[in-house]
VEXTI-691234 format. One line per field, with one value per residue: x negated, y, z of N, C-alpha, C in turn; residue number from 1; residue in three letters. Coordinates in Angstrom, 3 decimals. Atoms other than C-alpha are relative to their C-alpha. Layout:
BEGIN
n_xx X:...
n_yy Y:...
n_zz Z:...
ca_xx X:...
ca_yy Y:...
ca_zz Z:...
c_xx X:...
c_yy Y:...
c_zz Z:...
n NUM:...
res ALA:...
//
This chain:
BEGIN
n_xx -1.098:-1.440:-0.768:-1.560:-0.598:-0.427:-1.391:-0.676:-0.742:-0.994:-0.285:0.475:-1.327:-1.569:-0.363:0.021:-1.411:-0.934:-0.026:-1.140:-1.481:-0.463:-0.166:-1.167:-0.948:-0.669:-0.016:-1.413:-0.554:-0.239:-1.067:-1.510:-0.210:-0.046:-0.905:-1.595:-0.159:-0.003:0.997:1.348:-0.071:1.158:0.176:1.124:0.980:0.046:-1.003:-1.227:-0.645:0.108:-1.442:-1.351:0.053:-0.263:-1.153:-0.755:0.171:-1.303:-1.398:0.340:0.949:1.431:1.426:-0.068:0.397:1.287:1.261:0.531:0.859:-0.980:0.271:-0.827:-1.409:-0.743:0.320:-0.966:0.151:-0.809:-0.558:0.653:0.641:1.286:0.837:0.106:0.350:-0.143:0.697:-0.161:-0.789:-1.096:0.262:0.328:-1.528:-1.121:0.480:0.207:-0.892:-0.659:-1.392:-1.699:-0.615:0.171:-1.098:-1.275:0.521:0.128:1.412:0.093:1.161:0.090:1.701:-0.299:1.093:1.417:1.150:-0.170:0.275:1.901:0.561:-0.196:0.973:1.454:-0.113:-0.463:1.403:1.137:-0.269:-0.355:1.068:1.190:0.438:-0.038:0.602:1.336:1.124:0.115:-1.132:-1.276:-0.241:-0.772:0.274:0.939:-0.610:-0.365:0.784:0.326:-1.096:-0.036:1.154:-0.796:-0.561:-0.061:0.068:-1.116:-0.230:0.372:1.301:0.383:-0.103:-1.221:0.138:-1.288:0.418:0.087:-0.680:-0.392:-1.104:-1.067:0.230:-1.005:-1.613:-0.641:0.232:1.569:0.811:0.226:-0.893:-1.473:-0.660:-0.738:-0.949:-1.908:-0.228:0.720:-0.227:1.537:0.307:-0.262:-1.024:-0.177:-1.822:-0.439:0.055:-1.018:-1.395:0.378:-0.155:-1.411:-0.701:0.658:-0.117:-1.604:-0.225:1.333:1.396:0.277:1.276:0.400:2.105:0.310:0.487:0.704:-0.745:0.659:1.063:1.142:0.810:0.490:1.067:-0.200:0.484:0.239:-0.579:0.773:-0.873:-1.764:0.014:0.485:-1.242:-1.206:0.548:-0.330:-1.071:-1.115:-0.967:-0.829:-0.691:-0.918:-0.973:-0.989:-0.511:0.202
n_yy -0.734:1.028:-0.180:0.106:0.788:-1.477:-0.515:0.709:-1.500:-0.109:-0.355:1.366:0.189:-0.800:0.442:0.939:-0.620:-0.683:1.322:0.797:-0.425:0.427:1.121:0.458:-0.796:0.384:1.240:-0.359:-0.237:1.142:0.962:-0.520:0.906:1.579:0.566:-0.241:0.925:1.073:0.598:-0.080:0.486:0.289:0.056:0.958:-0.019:1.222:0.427:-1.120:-0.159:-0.939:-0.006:0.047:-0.737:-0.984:-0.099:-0.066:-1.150:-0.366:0.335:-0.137:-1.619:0.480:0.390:1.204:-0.054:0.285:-1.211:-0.700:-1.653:-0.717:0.111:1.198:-0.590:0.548:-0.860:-1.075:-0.179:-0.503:1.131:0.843:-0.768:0.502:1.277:1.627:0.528:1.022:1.289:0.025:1.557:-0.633:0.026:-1.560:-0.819:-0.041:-0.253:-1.212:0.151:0.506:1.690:-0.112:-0.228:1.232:1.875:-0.697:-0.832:1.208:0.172:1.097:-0.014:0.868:0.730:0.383:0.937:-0.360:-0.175:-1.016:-1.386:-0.142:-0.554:-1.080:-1.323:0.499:-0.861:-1.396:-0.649:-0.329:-2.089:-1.177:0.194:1.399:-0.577:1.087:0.829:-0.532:0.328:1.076:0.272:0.004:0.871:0.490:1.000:-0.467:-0.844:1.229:0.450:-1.139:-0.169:2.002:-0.162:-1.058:0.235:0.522:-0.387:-0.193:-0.743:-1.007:-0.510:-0.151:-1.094:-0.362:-0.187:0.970:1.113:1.032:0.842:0.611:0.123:0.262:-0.371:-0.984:0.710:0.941:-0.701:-0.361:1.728:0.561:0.532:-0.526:-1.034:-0.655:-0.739:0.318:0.343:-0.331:-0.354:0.224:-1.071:0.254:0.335:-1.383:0.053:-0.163:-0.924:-0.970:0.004:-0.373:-1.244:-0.759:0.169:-1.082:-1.668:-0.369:-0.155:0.474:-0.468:-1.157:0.046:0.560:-0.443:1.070:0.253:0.813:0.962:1.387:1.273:0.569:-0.754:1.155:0.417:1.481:0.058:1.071:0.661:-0.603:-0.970:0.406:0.732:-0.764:-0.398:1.613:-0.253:-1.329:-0.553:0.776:-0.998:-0.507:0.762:0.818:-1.518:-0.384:1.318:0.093
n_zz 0.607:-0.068:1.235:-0.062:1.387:0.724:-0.297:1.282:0.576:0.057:1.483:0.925:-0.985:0.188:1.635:-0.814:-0.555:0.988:0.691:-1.177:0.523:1.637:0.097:-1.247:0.601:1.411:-0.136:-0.266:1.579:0.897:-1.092:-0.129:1.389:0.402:-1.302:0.603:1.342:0.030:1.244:0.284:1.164:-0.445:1.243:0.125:1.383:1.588:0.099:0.629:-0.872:0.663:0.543:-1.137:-0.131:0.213:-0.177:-1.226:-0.103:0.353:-0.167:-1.279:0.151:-0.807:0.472:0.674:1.186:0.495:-0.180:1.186:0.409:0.950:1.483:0.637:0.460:-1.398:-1.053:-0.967:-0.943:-0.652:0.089:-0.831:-1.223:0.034:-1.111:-0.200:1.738:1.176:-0.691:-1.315:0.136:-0.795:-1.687:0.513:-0.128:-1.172:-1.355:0.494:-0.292:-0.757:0.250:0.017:1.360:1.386:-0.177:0.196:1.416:1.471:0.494:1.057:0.688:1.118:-0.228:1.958:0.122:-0.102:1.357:0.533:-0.968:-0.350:0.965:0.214:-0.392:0.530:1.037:-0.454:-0.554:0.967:0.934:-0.982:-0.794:0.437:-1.105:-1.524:0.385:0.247:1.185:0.460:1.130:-0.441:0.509:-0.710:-0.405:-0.824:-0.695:-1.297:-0.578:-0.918:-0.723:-1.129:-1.393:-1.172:-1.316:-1.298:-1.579:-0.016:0.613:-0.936:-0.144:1.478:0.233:0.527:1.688:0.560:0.659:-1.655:0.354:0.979:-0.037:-1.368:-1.552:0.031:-0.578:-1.521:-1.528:-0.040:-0.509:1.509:-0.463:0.658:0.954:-0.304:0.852:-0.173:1.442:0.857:1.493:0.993:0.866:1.247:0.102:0.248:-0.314:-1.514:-0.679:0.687:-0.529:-1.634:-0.543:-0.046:-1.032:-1.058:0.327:0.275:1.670:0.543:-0.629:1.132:0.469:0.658:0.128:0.564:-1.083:0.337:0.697:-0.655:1.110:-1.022:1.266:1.371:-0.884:0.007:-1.277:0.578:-1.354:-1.404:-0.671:-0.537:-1.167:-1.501:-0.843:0.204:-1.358:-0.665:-0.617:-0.131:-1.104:1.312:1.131:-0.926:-0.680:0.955:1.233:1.737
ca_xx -46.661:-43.170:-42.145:-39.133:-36.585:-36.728:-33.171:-30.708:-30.174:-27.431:-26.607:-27.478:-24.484:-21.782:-22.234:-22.350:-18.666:-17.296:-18.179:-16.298:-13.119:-13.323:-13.694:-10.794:-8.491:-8.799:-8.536:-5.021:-4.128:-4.563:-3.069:-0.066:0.119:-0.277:2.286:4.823:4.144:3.192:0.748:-3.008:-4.638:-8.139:-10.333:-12.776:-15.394:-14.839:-11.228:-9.390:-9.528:-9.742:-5.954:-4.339:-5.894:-5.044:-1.410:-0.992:-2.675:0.003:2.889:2.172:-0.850:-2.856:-4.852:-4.291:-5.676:-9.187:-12.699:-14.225:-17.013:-15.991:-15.293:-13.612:-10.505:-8.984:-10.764:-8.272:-10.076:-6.935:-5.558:-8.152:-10.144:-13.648:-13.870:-12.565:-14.784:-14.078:-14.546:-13.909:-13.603:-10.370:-11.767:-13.412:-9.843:-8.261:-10.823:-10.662:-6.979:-6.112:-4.219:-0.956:-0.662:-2.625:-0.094:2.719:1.265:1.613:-1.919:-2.804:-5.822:-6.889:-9.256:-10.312:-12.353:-15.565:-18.185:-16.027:-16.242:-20.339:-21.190:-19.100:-20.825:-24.102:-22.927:-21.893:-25.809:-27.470:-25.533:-24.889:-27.686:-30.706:-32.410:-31.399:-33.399:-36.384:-39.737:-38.482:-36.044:-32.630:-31.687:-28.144:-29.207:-31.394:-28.679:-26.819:-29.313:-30.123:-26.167:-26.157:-29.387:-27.365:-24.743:-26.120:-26.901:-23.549:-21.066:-22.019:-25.260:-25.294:-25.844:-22.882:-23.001:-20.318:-22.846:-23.449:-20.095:-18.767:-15.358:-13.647:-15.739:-13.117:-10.126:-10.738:-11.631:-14.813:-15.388:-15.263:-12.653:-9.159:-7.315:-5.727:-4.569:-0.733:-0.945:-3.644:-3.185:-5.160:-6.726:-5.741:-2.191:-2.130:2.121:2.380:0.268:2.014:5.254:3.959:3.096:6.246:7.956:5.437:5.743:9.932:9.448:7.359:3.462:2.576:-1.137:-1.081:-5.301:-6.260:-6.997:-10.561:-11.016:-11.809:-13.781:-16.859:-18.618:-18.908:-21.798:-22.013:-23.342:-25.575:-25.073:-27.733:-25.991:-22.329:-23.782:-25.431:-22.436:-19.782:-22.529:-22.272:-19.097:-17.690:-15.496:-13.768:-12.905:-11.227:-9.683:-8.354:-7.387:-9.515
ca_yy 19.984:18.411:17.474:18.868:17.486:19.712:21.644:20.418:24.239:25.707:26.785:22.699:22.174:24.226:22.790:19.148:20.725:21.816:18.287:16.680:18.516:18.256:14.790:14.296:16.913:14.798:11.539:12.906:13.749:10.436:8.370:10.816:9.880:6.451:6.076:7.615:5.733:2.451:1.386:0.769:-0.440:-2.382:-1.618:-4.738:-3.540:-5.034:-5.424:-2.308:-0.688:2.687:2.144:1.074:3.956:6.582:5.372:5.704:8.569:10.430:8.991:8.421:11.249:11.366:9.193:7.051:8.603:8.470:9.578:10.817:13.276:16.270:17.116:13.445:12.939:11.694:13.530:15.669:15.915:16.597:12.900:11.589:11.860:12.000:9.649:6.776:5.877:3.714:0.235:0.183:-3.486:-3.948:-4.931:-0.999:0.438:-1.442:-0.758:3.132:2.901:1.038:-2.263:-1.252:0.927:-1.771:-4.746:-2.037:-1.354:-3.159:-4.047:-5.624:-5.982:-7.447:-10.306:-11.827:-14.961:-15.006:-15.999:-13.499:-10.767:-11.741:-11.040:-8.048:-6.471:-8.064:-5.812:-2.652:-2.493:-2.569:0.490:2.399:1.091:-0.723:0.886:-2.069:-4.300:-2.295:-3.866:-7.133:-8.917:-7.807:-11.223:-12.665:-15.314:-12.970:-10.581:-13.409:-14.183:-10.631:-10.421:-14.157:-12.478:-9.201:-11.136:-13.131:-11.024:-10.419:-8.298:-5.866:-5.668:-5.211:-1.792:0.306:-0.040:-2.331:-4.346:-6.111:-7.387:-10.181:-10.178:-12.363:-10.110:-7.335:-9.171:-10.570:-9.794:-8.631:-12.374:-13.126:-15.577:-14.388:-12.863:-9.606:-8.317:-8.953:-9.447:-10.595:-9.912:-11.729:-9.449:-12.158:-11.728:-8.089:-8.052:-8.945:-6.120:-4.025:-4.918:-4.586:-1.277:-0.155:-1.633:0.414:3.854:3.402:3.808:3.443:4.210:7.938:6.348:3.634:3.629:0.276:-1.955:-3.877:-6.534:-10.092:-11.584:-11.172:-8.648:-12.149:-13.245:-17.046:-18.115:-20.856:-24.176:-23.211:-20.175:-21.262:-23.583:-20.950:-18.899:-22.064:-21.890:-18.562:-17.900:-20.755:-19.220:-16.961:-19.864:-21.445:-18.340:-17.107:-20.574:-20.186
ca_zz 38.521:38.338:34.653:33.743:30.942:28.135:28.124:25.004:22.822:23.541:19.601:18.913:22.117:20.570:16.956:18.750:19.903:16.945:14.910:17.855:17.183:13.744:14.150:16.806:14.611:11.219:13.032:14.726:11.406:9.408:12.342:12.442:8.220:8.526:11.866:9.331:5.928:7.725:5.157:4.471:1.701:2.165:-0.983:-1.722:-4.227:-8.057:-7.568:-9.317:-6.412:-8.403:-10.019:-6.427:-5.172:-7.279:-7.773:-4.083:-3.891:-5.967:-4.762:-1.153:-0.883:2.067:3.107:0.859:-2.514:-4.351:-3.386:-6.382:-7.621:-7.870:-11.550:-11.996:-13.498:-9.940:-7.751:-5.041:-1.923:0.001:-0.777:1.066:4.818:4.861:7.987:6.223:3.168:0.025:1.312:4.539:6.049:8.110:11.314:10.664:10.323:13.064:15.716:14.160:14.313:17.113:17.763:18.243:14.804:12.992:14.047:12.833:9.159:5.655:5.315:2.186:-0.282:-3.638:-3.594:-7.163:-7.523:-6.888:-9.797:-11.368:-8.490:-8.144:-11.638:-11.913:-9.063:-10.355:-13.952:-11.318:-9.855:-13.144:-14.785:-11.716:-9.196:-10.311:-7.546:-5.139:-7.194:-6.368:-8.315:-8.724:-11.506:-11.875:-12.802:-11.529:-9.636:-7.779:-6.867:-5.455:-3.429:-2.023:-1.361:0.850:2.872:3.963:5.484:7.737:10.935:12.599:11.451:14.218:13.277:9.685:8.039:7.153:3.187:0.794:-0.252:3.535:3.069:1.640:0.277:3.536:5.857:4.650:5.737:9.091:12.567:14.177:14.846:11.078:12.130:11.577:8.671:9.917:6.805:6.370:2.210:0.004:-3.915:-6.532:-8.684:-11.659:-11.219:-12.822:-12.469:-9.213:-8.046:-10.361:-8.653:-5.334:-5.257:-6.947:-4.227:-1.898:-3.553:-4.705:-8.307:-11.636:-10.998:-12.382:-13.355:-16.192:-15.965:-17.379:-14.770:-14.988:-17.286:-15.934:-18.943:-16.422:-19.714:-21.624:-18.912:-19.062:-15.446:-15.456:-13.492:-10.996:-10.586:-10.373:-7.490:-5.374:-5.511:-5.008:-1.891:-0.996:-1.096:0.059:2.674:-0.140:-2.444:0.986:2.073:-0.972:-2.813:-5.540
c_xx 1.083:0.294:1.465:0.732:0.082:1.797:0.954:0.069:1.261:1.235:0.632:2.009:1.312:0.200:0.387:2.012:0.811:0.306:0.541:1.445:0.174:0.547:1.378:1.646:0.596:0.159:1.740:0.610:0.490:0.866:1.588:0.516:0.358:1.470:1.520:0.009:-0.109:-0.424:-1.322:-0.720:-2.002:-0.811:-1.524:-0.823:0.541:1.480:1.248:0.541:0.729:1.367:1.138:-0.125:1.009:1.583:0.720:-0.452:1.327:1.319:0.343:-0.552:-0.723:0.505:-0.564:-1.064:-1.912:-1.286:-0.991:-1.205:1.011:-0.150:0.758:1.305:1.081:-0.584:1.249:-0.383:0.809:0.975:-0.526:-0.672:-1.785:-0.176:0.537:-0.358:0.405:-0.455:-0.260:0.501:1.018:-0.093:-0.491:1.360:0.430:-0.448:0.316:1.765:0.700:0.907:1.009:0.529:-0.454:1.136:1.127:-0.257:0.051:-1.557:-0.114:-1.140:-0.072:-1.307:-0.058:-0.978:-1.309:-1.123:0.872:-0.621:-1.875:-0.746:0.520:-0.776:-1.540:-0.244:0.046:-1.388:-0.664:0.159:-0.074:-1.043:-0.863:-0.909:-0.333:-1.090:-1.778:-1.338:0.512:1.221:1.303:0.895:1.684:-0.063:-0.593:1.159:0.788:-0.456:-0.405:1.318:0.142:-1.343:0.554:1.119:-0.409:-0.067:1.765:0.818:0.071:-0.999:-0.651:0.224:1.268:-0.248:0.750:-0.627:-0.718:0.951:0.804:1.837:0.839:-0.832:1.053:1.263:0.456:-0.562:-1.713:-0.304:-0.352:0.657:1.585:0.215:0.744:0.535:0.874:0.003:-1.413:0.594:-1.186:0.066:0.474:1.394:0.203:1.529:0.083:-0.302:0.147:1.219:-0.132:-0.105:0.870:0.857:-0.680:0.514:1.662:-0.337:-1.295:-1.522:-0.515:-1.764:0.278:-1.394:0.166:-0.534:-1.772:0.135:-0.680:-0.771:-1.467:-1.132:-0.841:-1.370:0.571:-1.043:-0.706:0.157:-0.598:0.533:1.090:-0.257:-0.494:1.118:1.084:-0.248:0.636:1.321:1.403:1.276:1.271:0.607:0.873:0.982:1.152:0.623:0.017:-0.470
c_yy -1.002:0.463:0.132:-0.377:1.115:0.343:-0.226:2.322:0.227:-0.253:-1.443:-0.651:0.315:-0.765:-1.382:-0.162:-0.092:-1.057:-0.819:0.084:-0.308:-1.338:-0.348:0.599:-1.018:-1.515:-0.215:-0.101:-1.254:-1.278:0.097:-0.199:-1.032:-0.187:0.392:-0.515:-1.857:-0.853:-0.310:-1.406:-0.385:-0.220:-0.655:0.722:-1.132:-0.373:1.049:1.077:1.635:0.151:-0.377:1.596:1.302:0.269:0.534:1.506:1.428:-0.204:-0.289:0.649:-0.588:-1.036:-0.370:0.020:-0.339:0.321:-0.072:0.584:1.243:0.261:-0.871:-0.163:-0.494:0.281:1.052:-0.414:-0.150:-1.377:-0.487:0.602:-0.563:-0.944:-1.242:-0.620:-1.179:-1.146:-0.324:-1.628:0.344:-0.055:1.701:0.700:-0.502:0.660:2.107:0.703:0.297:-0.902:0.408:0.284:-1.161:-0.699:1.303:0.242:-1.168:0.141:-0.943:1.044:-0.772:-0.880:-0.572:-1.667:-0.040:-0.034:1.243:1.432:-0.060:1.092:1.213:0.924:-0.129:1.669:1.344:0.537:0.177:1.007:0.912:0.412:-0.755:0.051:-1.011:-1.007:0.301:-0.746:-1.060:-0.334:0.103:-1.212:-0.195:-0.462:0.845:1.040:-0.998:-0.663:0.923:0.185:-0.999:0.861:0.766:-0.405:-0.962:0.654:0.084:1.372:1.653:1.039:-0.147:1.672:0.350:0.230:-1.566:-1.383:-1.323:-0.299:-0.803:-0.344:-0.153:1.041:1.380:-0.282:-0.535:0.540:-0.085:-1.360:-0.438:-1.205:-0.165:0.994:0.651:1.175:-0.495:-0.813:-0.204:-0.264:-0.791:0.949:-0.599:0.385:2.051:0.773:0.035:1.101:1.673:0.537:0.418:1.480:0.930:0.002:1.212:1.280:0.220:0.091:-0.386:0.589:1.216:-0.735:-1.714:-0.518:-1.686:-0.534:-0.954:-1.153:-0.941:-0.568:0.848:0.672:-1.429:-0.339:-1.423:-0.347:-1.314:-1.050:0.110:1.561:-0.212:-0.751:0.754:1.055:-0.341:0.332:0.779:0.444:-1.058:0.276:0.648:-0.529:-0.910:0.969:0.838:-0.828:0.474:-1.201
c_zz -0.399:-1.661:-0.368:-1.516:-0.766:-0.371:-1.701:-0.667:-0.016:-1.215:-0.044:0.651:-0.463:-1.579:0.282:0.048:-1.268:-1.244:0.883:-0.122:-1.170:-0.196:0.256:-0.977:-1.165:0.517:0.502:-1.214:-0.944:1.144:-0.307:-1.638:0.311:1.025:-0.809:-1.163:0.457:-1.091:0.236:-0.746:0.259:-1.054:-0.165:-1.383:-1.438:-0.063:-0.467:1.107:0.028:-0.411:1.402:0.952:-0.641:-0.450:1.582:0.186:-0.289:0.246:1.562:0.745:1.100:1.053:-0.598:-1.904:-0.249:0.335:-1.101:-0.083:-0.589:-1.423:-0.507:-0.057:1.272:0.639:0.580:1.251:1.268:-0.103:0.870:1.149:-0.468:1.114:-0.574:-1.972:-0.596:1.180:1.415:0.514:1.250:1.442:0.204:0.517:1.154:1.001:0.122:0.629:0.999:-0.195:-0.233:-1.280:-0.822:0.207:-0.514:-1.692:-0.774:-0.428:-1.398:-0.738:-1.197:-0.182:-1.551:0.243:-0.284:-0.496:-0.540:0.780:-0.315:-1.099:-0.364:0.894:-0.371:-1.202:0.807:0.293:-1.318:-0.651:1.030:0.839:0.319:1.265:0.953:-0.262:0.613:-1.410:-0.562:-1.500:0.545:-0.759:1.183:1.290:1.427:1.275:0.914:1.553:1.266:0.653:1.094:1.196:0.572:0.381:1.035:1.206:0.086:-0.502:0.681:-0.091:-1.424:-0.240:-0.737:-1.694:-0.747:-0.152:1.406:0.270:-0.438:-0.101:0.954:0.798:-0.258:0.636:1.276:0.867:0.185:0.168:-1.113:0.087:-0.482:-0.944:0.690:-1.259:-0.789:-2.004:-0.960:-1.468:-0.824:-1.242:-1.561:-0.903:-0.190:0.319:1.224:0.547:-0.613:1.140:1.155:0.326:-0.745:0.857:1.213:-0.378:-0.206:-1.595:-0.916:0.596:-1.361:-0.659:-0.810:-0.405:-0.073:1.456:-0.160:-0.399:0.987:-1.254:0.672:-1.057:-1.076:0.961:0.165:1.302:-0.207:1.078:1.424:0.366:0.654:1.222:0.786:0.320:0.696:1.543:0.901:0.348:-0.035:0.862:-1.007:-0.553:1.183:0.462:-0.650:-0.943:-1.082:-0.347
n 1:2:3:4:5:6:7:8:9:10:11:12:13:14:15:16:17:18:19:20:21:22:23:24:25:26:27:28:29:30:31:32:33:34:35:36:37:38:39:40:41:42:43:44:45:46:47:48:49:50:51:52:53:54:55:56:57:58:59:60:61:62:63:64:65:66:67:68:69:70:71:72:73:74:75:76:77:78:79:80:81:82:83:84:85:86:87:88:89:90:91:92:93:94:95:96:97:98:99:100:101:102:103:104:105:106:107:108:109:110:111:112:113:114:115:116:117:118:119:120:121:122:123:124:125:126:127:128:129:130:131:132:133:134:135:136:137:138:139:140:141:142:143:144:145:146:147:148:149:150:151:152:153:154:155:156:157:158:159:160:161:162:163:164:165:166:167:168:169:170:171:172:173:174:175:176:177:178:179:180:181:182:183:184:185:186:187:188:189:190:191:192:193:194:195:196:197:198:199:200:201:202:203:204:205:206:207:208:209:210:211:212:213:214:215:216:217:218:219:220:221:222:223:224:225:226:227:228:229:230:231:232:233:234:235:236:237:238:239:240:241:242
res UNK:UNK:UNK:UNK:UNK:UNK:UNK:UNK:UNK:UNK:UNK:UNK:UNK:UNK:UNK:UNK:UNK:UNK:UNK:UNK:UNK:UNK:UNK:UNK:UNK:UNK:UNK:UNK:UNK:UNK:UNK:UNK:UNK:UNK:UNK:UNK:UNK:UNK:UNK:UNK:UNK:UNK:UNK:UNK:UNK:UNK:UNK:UNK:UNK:UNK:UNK:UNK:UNK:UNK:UNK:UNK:UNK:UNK:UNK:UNK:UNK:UNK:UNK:UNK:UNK:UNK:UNK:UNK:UNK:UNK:UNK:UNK:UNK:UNK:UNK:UNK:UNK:UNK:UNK:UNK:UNK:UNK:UNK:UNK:UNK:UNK:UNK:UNK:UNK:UNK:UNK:UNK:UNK:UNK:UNK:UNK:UNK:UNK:UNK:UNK:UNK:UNK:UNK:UNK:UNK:UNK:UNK:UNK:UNK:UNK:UNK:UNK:UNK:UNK:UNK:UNK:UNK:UNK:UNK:UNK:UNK:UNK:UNK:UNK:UNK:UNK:UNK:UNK:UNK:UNK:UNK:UNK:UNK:UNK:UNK:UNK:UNK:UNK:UNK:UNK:UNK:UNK:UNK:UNK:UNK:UNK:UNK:UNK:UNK:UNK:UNK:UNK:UNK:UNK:UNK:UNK:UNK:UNK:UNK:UNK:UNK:UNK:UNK:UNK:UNK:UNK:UNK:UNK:UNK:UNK:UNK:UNK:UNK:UNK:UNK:UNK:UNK:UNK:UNK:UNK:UNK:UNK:UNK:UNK:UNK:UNK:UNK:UNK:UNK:UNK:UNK:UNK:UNK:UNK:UNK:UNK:UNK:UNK:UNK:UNK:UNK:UNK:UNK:UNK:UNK:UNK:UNK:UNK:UNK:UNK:UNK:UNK:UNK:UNK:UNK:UNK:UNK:UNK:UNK:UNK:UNK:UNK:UNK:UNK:UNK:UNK:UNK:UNK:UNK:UNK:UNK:UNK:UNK:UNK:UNK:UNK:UNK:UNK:UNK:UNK:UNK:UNK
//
């Protein structure tokens, strides 16, 4: 008896269909945005990305605004696309994109210095998501450690989640190589990226929202720490002249 391939469901075929369009519809959509604001905004974890957001959001609108829960006091659905989540690195967007609009767009991002950035997201997993830690200690040192192991494979072949990668892998090409985004911002220089995106939007910014502090929640790093991050993210402290 001749085995035959079992036959795909029709039903399964047409739904298949209809998440295809969707797709294709809201991807037209945010293109045809962006090709007329000529913007995009590359939001590194730990860097306020919550206040560049939700100024642009309001004053620029979609794509550009917040993704939220609903309920939260900046939540509007309709600012933002679901295909292009929080944290998106920019090699991500361009390939998503396409060359041509990327090389046409004010790309820019906020990078911060990096014992600072570490330990803030160190502070972000223990209130939000201890989880990662599973059984073991959620000690600094440790998280450092678990962040340095998820980037090594390439950046091809790392899982889609913020915490696989590291600050520069937001900023540069699939090679991990070149910077292709047009402006970086340091997160210290609170004014400048004040000014900046008044210049972006034309006027003052309707959201005043405090921006995160940098005193690092009073966390004193110790010297065996400060040297495995120095390590880790040496790239960063060359990249962003910290």
């Amino acid at each position: 008896m001749t085995a035959h391939a079992k036959q795909p469901n029709p039903d399964q075929l047409m739904g298949r269909k209809y998440i295809n369009v969707s797709v294709s519809r809201e991807l037209k959509a945010v293109r045809a945005a962006v090709t007329r604001k000529k913007l995009w905004f590359i939001d590194i974890p730990r860097t306020s990305s919550t206040f560049v957001h939700i100024n642009l959001g309001d004053t620029v609108g979609f794509p550009y605004g917040k993704i939220d829960n609903p309920g939260e006091k900046y939540y509007n659905r309709s600012k933002v696309s679901p295909l292009f989540e929080a944290h998106m690195p920019a090699y991500v967007a361009q390939e998503i994109l396409g060359q041509t609009l990327w090389d046409q767009l004010n790309s820019f991002t906020v990078v911060r210095e990096p014992l600072s950035w570490a330990i803030s997201y160190w502070q972000f997993f223990l209130r939000f998501q201890p989880q990662i830690f599973g059984d073991g200690e959620k000690s600094f040192f440790r998280l450092v450690r678990m962040l340095s192991n998820g980037y090594r494979p390439a950046l091809n072949q790392r899982d889609v989640h913020p915490a696989k990668y590291s600050p520069a892998d937001y900023v540069v090409d699939s090679q991990g190589g070149n910077v292709i985004v047009k402006t970086l911002l340091k997160y210290e220089d609170r004014t400048k990226i004040k000014e900046f995106l008044m210049d972006l939007t034309g006027g003052d910014l309707p959201h005043d929202r405090p921006m995160a502090s940098a005193n690092m929640g009073q966390y004193e790093a110790s010297k065996e720490e400060k040297a495995l991050v120095y390590k880790v993210f040496e790239r960063e402290y060359d990249l962003f002249g910290y």
